[in-house]
C-alpha positions, 0 to 999 in steps of 0.5 A: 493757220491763214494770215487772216485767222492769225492776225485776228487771233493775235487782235483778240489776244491783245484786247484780253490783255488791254482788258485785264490790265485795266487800260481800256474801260469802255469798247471806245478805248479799244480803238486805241489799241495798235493794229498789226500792219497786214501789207494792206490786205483786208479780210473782205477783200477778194484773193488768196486765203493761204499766201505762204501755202501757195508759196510752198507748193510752187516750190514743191512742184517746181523746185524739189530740191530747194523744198528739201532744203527747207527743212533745215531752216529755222520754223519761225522762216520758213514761210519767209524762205518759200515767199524768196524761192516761189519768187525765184520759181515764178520768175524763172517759169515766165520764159515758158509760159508766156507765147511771146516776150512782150508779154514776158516783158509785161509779166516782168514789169508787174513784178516790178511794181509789185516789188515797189508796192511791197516796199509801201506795205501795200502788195498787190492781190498775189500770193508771192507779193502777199508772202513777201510783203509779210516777210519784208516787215520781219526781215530787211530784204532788199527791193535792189536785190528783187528788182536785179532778179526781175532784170535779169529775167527781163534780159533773158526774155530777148535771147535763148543763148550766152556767148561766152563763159563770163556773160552767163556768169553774170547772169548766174550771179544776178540770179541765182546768186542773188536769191542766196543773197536775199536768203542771208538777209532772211537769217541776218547774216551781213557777211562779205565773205559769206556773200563772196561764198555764196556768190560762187554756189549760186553761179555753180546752181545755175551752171548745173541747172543749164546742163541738167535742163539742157534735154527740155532747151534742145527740144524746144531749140535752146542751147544755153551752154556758152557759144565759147564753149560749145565752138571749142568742141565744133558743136553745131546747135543744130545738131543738138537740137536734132541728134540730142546726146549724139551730136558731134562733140557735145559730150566734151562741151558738158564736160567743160561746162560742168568742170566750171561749175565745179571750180565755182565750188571749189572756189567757195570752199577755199574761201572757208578755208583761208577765213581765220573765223571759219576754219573751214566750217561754214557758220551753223547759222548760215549752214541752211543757205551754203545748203544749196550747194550739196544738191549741185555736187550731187548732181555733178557726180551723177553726171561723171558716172554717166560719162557726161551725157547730159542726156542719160534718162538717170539723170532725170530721176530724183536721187533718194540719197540727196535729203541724207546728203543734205543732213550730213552736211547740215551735220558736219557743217561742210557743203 
């Protein structure tokens, strides 16, 4: 059912009501009835009829895993956590389809306008803006939170690589991170320890999406494996970007990189078990967002039987076992 089909059901309901109780006795009272608050978007004006539909095939396309993650979501959220993901998705898309960063940089400030007028129920005419200004009304998400994702997405417009471990960390939380934030806020869970928690599976996300998308960065002469890391093992970019999996030393700099992003998890882990209130169980109504984790280790260990050749053809395939993984997890409430 489209936004505009919904809320004007829900006007008809409300004047039968108003009706049978005996509040209104002539068409004029009924212009005092409340109208809902639709983030300023009228019937008749141009654009998306289906902003939540929008939202969920962008994930879908683009972002498979977190499209599976969905189903563990309450119902009545679900459109909330496509508005957060498809924001995440189209931010993280600008790198690659724009030609050059001033438009990038142009996209970005669009985005922090939009986040501004979502904040006066007034969006602009974007099925993102549309969807999250409908799930701002019904949860509080935080504008600093949304904004800190267009900055880092801004900043990495202006280089294509991180220097050290620590730098691409911080990136990693103001990202990735950052999205699991907003996604706590969409389920009300104000959580330091869970916000800690998931701090460290975002980065671990984020880490893991470098490797599994370092063949496409090679191509297109990228490398976002940290420069600390990759100097360890004397591996020139260069020859990344020529010789793909047979360059000189690669194999080792994955195996470093991805042994970080296991630590981060590990990390994440501990925090469970060394909380009294959790005994080692993620909370079962925070289980869908400790969720994004599973597809991190399962990739982590397709890597591991590939010999860390980040390169391996596997790798780029979809593993029919993740959405049983993801269940028992949301099952045992472990990650």
């Amino acid at each position: 059912m489209s936004l505009f089909t919904r809320t004007r059901l829900q006007r008809q309901s409300e004047v039968k009501r108003y009706l049978k109780l005996g509040h209104c006795r002539s068409i004029d009272a009924l212009k005092s009835i409340p109208r809902p608050r639709r983030c300023g978007l009228s019937t008749t004006a141009p654009g998306p009829s289906d902003p939540h539909a929008y939202c969920k095939d962008l994930v879908r396309k683009y972002d498979y895993d977190s499209y599976l993650n969905s189903y563990f979501y309450p119902r009545a959220l679900q459109n909330g956590y496509f508005a957060i993901k498809a924001f995440s998705v189209e931010l993280a898309m600008v790198q690659d389809n724009v030609s050059n960063a001033t438009i990038g940089k142009m996209r970005m400030q669009f985005w922090r306008n939009a986040v501004k007028e979502i904040t006066e129920g007034k969006p602009p005419k974007h099925p993102i803006a549309l969807a999250l200004c409908e799930t701002s009304q019904n949860s509080k998400l935080s504008a600093y939170h949304l904004k800190r994702i267009i900055d880092a997405r801004d900043a990495e417009l202006q280089t294509s690589t991180f220097l050290t471990v620590d730098l691409l960390t911080a990136h990693a939380e103001a990202t990735s991170s950052t999205v699991l934030y907003l996604l706590l806020s969409l389920l009300s869970l104000p959580s330091a320890t869970l916000s800690h928690a998931v701090s460290h599976i975002g980065t671990a996300h984020t880490f893991t999406t470098m490797l599994r998308a370092l063949p496409y960065h090679a191509t297109h002469g990228r490398m976002f494996i940290p420069a600390e890391i990759t100097a360890k093992h004397g591996v020139s970019q260069e020859d990344v970007f020529r010789h793909g999996p047979n360059a000189k030393g690669i194999d080792d700099a994955v195996f470093d990189f991805a042994t970080i992003a296991h630590d981060h998890l590990n990390t994440a882990h501990d925090m469970l078990k060394t909380s009294e209130d959790l005994n080692s169980m993620v909370p079962e109504k925070a289980v869908p967002v400790f969720l994004a984790g599973v597809p991190v280790i399962n990739y982590l260990r397709r890597l591991e039987n590939a010999g860390f050749n980040a390169f391996d053809p596997k790798l780029e395939r979809r593993d029919g076992f993740l959405a049983w993984q993801m269940w028992m997890a949301y099952y045992r409430r472990r990650f």
